[in-house]
C-alpha positions in Angstrom: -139.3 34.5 54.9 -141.1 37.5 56.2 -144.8 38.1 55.4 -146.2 41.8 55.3 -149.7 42.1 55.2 -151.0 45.4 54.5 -153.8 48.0 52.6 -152.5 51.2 51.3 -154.4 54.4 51.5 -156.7 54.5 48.3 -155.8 57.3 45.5 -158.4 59.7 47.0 -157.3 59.6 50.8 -155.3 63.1 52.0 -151.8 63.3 51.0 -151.1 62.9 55.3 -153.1 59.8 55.5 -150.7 58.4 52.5 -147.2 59.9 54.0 -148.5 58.3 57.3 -149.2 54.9 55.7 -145.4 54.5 54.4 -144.2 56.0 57.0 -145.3 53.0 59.2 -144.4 50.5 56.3 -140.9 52.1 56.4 -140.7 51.2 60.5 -141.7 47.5 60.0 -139.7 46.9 56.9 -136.7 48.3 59.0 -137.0 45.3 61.8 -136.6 42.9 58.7 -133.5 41.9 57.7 -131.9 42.8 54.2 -131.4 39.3 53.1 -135.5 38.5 53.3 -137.0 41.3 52.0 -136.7 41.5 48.1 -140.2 42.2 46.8 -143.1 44.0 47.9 -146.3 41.8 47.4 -149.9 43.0 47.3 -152.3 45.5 46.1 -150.7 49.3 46.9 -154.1 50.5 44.9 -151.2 51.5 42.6 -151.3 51.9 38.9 -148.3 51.5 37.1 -147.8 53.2 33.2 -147.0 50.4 30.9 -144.2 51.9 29.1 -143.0 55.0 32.2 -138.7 54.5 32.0 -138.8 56.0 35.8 -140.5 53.1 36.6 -137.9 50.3 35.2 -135.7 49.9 37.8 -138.2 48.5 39.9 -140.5 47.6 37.4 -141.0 45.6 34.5 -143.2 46.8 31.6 -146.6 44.5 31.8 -149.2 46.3 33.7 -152.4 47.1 32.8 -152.4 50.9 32.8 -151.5 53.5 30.5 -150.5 56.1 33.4 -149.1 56.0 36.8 -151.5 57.0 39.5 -149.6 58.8 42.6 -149.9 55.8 44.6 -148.2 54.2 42.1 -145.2 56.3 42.1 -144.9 56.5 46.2 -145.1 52.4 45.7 -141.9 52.6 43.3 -140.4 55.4 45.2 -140.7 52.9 48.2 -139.4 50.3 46.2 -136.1 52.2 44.5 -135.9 53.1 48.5 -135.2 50.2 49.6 -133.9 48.5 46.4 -136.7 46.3 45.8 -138.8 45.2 43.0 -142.8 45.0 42.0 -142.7 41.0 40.2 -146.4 41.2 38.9 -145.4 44.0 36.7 -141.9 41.6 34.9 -143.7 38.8 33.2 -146.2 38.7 30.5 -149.6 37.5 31.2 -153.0 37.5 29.9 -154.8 41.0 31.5 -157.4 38.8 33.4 -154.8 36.9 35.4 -153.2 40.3 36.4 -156.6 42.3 38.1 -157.0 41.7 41.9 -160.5 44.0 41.9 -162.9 45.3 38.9 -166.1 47.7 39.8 -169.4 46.0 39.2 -169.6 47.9 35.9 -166.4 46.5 34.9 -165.0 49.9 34.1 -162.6 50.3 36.7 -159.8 47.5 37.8 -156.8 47.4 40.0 -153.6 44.9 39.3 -151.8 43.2 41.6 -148.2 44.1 42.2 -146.4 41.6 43.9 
């Protein structure tokens, strides 16, 4: 098994610092082998529409949004890339279990898509 650690760009960084980030994701995911990668685990500071059909082939419909941010749709454009799948968005679970970070207010919260 391969483990890739990594922090995408947040939604407001420059649309370069973003193209740069996957560009380097593409180069390490290259020296893996086919066979071990499968899913893409983490937090892509993506948002992922709930009910978005572009989204299904990688995607299952459990998130927690109600639109897809952009970083959301470079993570499943990276994903249909390389026929790979986001798991935290396939199986039902209670909302709580499913945010990785919330704003001290509470108003703002990002899920994990692994």
């Amino acid at each position: 098994m391969t483990l890739i650690a990594t922090q995408a760009p947040n939604e407001e960084k420059h649309e370069a610092v973003k193209e740069e980030f996957y560009s380097s994701l593409e180069k390490v995911c290259n020296t893996v082998p086919n066979y071990d990668m499968q899913t893409i685990r983490g937090d892509f500071n993506a948002k992922l529409e709930k009910k978005d059909s572009y989204l299904y082939p990688a995607c299952g419909g459990h998130s927690l949004h109600n639109k897809t941010n952009d970083n959301g749709k470079q993570m499943v454009n990276f994903s249909l890339g390389r026929d790979l799948t986001v798991m935290g968005t396939w199986c039902q679970h209670k909302d709580i279990h499913k945010i990785t970070w919330q704003s001290p207010d509470n108003k703002i919260y990002n899920q994990m898509l692994k």
